[in-house]
C-alpha positions in Angstrom: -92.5 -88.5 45.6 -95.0 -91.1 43.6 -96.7 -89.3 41.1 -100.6 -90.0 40.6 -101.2 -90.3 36.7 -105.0 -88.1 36.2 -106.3 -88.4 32.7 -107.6 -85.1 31.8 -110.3 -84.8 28.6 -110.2 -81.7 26.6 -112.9 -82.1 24.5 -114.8 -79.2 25.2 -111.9 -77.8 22.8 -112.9 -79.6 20.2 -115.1 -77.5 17.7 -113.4 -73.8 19.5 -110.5 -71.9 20.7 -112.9 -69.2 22.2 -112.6 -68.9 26.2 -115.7 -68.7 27.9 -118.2 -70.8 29.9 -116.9 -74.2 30.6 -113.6 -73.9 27.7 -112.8 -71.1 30.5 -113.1 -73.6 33.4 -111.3 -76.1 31.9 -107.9 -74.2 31.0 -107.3 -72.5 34.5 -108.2 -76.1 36.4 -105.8 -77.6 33.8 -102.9 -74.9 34.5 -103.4 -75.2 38.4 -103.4 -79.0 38.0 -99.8 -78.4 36.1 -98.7 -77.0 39.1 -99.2 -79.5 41.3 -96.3 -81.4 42.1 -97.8 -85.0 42.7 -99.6 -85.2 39.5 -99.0 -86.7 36.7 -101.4 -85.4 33.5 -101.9 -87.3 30.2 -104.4 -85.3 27.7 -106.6 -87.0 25.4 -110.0 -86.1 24.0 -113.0 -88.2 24.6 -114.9 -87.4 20.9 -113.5 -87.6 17.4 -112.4 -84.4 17.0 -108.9 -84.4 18.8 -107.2 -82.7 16.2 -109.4 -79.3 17.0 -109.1 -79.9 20.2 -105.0 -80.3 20.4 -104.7 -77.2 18.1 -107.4 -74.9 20.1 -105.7 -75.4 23.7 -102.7 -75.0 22.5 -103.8 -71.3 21.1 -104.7 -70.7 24.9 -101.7 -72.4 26.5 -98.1 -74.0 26.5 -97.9 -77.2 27.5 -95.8 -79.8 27.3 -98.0 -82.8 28.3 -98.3 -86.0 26.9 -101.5 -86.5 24.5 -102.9 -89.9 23.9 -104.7 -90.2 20.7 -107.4 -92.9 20.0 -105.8 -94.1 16.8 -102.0 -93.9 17.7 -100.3 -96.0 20.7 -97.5 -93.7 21.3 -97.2 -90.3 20.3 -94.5 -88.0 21.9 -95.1 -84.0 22.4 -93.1 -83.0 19.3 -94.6 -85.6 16.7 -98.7 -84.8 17.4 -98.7 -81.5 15.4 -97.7 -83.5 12.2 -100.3 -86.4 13.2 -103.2 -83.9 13.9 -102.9 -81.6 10.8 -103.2 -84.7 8.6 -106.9 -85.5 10.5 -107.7 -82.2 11.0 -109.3 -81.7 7.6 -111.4 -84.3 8.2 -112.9 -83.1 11.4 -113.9 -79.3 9.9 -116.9 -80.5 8.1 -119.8 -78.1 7.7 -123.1 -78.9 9.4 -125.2 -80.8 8.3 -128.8 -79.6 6.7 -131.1 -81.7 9.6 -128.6 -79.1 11.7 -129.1 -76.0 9.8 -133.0 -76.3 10.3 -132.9 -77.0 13.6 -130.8 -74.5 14.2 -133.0 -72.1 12.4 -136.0 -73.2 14.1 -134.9 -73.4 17.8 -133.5 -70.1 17.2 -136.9 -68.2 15.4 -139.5 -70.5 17.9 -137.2 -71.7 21.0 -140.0 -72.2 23.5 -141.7 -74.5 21.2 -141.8 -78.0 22.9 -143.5 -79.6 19.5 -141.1 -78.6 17.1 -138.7 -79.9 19.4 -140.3 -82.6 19.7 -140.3 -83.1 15.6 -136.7 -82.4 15.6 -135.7 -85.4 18.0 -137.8 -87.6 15.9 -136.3 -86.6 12.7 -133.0 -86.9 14.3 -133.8 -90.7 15.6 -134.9 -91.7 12.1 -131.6 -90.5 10.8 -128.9 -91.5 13.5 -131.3 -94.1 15.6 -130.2 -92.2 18.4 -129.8 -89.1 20.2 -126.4 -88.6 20.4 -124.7 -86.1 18.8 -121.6 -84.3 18.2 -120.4 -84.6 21.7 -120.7 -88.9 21.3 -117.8 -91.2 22.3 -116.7 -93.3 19.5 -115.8 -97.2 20.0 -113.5 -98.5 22.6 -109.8 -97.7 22.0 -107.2 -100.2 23.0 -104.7 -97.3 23.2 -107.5 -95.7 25.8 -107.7 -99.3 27.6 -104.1 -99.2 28.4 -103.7 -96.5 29.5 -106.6 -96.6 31.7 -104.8 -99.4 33.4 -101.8 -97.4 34.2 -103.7 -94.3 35.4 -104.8 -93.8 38.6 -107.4 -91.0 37.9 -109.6 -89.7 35.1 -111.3 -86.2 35.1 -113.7 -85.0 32.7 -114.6 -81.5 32.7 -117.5 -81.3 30.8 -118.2 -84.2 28.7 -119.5 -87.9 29.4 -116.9 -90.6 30.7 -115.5 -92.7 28.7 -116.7 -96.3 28.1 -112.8 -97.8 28.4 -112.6 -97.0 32.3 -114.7 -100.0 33.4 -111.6 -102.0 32.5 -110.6 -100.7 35.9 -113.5 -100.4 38.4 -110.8 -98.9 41.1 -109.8 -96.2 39.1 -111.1 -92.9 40.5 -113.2 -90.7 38.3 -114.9 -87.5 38.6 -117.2 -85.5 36.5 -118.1 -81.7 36.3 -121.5 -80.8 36.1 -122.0 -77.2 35.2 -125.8 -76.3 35.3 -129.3 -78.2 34.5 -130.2 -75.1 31.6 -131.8 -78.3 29.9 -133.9 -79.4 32.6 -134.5 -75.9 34.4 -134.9 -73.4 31.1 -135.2 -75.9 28.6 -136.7 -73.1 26.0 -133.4 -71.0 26.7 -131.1 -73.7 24.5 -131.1 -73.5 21.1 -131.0 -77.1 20.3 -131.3 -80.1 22.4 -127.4 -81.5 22.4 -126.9 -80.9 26.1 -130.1 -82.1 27.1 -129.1 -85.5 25.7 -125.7 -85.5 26.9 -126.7 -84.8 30.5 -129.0 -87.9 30.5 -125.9 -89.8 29.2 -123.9 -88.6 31.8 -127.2 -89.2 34.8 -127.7 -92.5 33.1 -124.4 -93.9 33.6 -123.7 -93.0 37.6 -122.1 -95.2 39.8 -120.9 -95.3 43.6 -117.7 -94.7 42.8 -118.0 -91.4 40.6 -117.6 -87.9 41.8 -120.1 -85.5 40.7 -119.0 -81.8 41.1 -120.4 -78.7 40.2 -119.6 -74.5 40.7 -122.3 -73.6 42.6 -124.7 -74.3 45.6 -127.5 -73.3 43.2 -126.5 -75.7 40.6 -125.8 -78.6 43.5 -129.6 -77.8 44.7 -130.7 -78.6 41.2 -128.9 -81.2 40.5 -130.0 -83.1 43.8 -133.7 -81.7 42.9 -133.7 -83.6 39.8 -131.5 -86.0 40.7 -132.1 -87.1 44.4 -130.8 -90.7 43.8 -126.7 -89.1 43.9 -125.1 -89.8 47.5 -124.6 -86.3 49.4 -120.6 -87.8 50.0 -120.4 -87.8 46.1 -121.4 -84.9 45.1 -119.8 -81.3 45.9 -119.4 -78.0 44.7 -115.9 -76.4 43.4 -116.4 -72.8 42.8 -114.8 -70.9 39.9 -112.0 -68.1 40.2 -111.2 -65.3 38.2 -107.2 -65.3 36.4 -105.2 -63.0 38.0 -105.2 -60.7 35.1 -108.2 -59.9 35.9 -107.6 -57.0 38.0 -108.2 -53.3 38.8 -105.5 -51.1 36.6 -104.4 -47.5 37.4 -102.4 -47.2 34.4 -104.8 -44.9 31.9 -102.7 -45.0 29.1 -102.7 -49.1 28.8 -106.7 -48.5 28.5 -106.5 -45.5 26.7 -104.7 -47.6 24.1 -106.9 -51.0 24.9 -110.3 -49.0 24.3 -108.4 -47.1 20.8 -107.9 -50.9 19.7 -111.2 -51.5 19.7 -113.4 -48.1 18.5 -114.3 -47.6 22.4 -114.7 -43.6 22.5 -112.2 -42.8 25.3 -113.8 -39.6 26.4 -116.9 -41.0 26.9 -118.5 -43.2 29.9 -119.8 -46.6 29.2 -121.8 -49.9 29.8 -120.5 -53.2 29.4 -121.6 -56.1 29.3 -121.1 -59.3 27.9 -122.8 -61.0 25.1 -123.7 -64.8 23.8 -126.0 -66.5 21.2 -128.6 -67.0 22.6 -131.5 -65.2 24.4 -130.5 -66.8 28.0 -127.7 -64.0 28.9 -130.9 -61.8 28.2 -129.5 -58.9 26.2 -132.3 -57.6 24.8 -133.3 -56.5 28.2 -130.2 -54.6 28.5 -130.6 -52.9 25.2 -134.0 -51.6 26.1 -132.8 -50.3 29.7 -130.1 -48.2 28.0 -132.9 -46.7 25.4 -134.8 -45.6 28.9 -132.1 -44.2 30.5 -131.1 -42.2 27.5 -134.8 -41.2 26.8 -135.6 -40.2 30.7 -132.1 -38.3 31.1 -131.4 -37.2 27.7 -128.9 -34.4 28.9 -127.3 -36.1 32.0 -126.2 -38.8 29.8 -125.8 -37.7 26.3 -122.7 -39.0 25.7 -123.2 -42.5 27.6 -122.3 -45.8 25.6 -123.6 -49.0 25.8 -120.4 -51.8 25.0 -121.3 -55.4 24.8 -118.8 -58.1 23.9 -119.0 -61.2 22.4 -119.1 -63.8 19.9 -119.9 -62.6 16.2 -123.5 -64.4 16.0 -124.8 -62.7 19.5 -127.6 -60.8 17.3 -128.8 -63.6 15.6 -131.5 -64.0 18.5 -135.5 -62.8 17.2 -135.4 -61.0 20.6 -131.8 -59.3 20.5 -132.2 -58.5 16.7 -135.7 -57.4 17.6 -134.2 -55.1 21.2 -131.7 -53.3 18.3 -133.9 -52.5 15.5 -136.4 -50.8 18.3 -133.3 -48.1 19.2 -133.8 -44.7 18.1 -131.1 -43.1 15.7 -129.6 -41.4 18.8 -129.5 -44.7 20.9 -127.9 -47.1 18.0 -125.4 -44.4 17.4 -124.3 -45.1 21.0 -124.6 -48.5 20.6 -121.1 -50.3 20.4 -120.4 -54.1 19.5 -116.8 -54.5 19.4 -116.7 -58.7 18.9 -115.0 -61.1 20.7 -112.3 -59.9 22.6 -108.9 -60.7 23.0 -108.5 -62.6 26.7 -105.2 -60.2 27.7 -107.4 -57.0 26.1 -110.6 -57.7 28.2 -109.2 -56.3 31.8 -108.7 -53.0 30.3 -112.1 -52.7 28.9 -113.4 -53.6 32.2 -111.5 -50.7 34.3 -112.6 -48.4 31.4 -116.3 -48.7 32.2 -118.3 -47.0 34.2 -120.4 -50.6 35.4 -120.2 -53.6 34.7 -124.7 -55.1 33.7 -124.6 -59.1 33.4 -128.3 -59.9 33.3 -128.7 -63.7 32.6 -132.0 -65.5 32.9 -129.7 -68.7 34.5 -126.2 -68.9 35.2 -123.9 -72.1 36.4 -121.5 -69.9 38.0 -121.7 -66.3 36.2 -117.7 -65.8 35.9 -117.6 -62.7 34.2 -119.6 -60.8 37.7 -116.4 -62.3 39.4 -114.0 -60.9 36.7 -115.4 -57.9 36.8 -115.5 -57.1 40.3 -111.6 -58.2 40.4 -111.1 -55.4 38.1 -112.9 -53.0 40.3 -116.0 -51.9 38.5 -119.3 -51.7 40.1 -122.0 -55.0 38.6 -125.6 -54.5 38.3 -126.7 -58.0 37.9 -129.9 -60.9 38.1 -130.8 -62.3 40.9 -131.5 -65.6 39.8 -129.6 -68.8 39.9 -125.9 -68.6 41.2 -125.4 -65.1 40.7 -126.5 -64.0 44.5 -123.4 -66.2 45.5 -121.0 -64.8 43.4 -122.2 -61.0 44.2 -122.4 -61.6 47.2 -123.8 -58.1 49.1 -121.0 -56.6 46.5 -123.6 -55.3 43.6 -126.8 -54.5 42.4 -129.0 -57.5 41.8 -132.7 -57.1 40.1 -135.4 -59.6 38.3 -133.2 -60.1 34.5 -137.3 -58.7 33.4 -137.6 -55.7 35.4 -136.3 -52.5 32.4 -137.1 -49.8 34.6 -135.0 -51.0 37.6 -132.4 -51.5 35.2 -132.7 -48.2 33.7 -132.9 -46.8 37.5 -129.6 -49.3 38.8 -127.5 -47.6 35.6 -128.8 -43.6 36.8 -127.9 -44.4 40.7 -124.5 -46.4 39.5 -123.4 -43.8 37.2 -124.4 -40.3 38.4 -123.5 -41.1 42.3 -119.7 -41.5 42.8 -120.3 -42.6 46.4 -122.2 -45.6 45.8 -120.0 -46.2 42.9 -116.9 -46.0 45.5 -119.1 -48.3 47.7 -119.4 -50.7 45.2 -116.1 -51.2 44.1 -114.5 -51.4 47.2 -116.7 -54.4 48.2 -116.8 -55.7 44.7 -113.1 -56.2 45.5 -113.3 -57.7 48.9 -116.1 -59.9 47.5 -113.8 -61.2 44.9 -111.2 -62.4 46.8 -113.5 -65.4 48.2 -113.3 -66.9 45.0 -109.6 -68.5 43.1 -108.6 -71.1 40.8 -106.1 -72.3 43.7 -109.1 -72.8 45.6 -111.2 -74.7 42.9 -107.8 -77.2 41.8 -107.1 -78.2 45.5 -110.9 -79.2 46.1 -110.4 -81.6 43.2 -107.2 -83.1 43.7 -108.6 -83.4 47.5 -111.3 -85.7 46.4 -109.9 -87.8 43.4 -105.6 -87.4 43.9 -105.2 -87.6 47.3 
């Protein structure tokens, strides 16, 4: 069998080892590509920071794979830990100040289009461009060949790079995961994406293959878009890892929810948290203050669990959801960090339901993950998350407090619907795989 050589870009690796979002997507397409017998995958990373990005996949992963750095024309497997750790010094530099303000700012006033506006001025009179971070540096010649002796490139997040028009027939694909910039531009909190989608729009071409994880993301894209051939652009939904299922053994999550201060004798919440205001978790903070005020006795030992990275109450409007809880309500009120990717099944089966209440999702893979592991969802119904619920959960406007104060009484207090639930939560998930999501693109860019 002739193997097809696919360059795969892990650059979205480059500044975090943390698995969620698109990091997430990218590891399970890269395993399932592994697996395929007819491929052929050489790693490199599209922005300067390759060194981050070798050392965080491999946290994640073990792989043997050849990486092709932009400075060095032939590195084998066992030499690139010495290379990287000599650059990697280099790459950990703290932000800069124009950064620190706008991150300040976007986070205290993110709906603010003319302070926005002021920031990409500033940053044009420093840089004399928009590009940040995520920019491409000059043409490699180490990138050129081997361009030449690849058949494929795939990028999983980030914009192509400049050294594959050395070979126009060399098939390329690109995954776009969601227009947040275009379609809840006051949800980001600064504008890097933005720019980096119109690098990636700006630069289309009949040949490239556009894909995304959802039909709702597809109908946006064509929305703002309508210029992309229908034959070039599809959608490759997500899956959840197979470790991601429903556990019977109480013990393992007896000892998973000790690890992390989780009360085991006590029913809880959980939910997943970010840094920003788009997963909308203020919302779910002042739903669990109603319930707890409306049905003080039914649930007076209910928790509320959320999960996630170590800024996620950095936000004016989560900060402000948290302070507003009465003694009773933040003594309930557990956030145990991020959490370790083999620990987070077991906190899953330990709760009571599963609340994910985004204003704007891509996908929404933790609703899939969760109903894998057999826990009822209460979730938005906005963007993809209707498709990935299916008829499985709850779904309610991410605004409405007292429906979500009345979706976690009915969920939690009626073991019926809660049966219900699960039981098609289950069913629901198995529509969904990584399998599924690898074949589509080898389908369109391998075979």
């Amino acid at each position: 069998m002739i193997k097809k050589k696919l360059i795969f870009d892990i650059a979205i690796f480059a500044f975090s080892a943390d698995l969620s979002g698109v990091p997430r997507f990218t590891l399970e397409v890269l395993k399932h590509l592994m697996n395929k017998n007819n491929i052929e995958i050489v790693l490199i990373c599209s922005i300067k920071n390759e060194a981050n990005a070798f050392f965080n996949l491999k946290q994640n992963i073990n792989f043997n794979l050849p990486f092709q750095s932009k400075e060095k024309k032939e590195l084998i497997f066992s030499e690139l830990d010495e290379f990287f750790k000599q650059k990697i010094k280099d790459e950990n530099k703290p932000l800069s100040l124009l950064g620190q303000i706008e991150y300040f700012i976007l986070t205290c006033f993110p709906k603010s289009k003319l302070l926005r506006n002021l920031i990409n001025f500033a940053k044009k009179i420093k840089n004399g461009t928009n590009k940040e971070k995520w920019q491409t540096l000059p043409q490699s010649p180490y990138f050129e060949e081997l361009v030449i002796n690849s058949d494929a490139y795939f990028s999983p997040f980030h914009p192509l790079i400049p050294e594959l028009s050395i070979k126009p027939s060399i098939r390329r694909a690109i995954v776009v995961h969601d227009l947040i910039p275009f379609v809840h531009p006051e949800l980001l909190l600064n504008n890097d994406l933005y720019f980096m989608l119109q690098e990636i729009f700006g630069h289309i071409t009949p040949e490239l293959f556009i894909f995304t994880v959802s039909e709702n993301s597809k109908q946006d894209i064509k929305r703002f878009y309508p210029s992309i051939a229908e034959d070039k652009l599809f959608v490759i939904p997500e899956g959840a890892s197979p470790h991601f299922n429903f556990c019977a053994d109480k013990t393992k999550i007896h000892d998973i929810l000790t690890k992390y201060n989780i009360p085991t004798d006590c029913p809880y919440i959980i939910s997943i948290a970010a840094h920003d205001d788009r997963k909308n978790f203020a919302t779910v903070i002042y739903a669990f203050e109603k319930l707890c005020q409306k049905y003080p006795d039914q649930f007076a030992d209910l928790r509320l669990v959320l999960t996630g990275p170590k800024t996620f109450n950095k936000t004016v409007n989560i900060q402000k959801a948290i302070n507003s809880l009465n003694n009773d309500c933040k003594k309930r009120f557990i956030y145990i960090g991020y959490v370790n990717e083999t620990d987070l099944p077991f906190i899953y089966n330990g709760a009571s339901c599963f609340c994910f209440m985004s204003l704007y999702e891509g996908f929404g893979l933790p609703v899939l993950e969760a109903m894998q592991c057999g826990v009822p969802v209460i979730t938005s119904n906005t963007s993809s998350l209707p498709e990935v619920v299916g008829n499985a959960g709850i779904m309610l406007d991410p605004h409405d407090v007292e429906g979500l104060a009345d979706a976690f009484m009915r969920v939690i207090s009626n073991e019926n619907l809660r049966n219900e639930m699960i039981a098609k939560g289950l069913e629901q998930a198995k529509k969904f795989s990584w399998d599924r999501c690898a074949d589509l693109i080898v389908e369109k860019i391998i075979n």
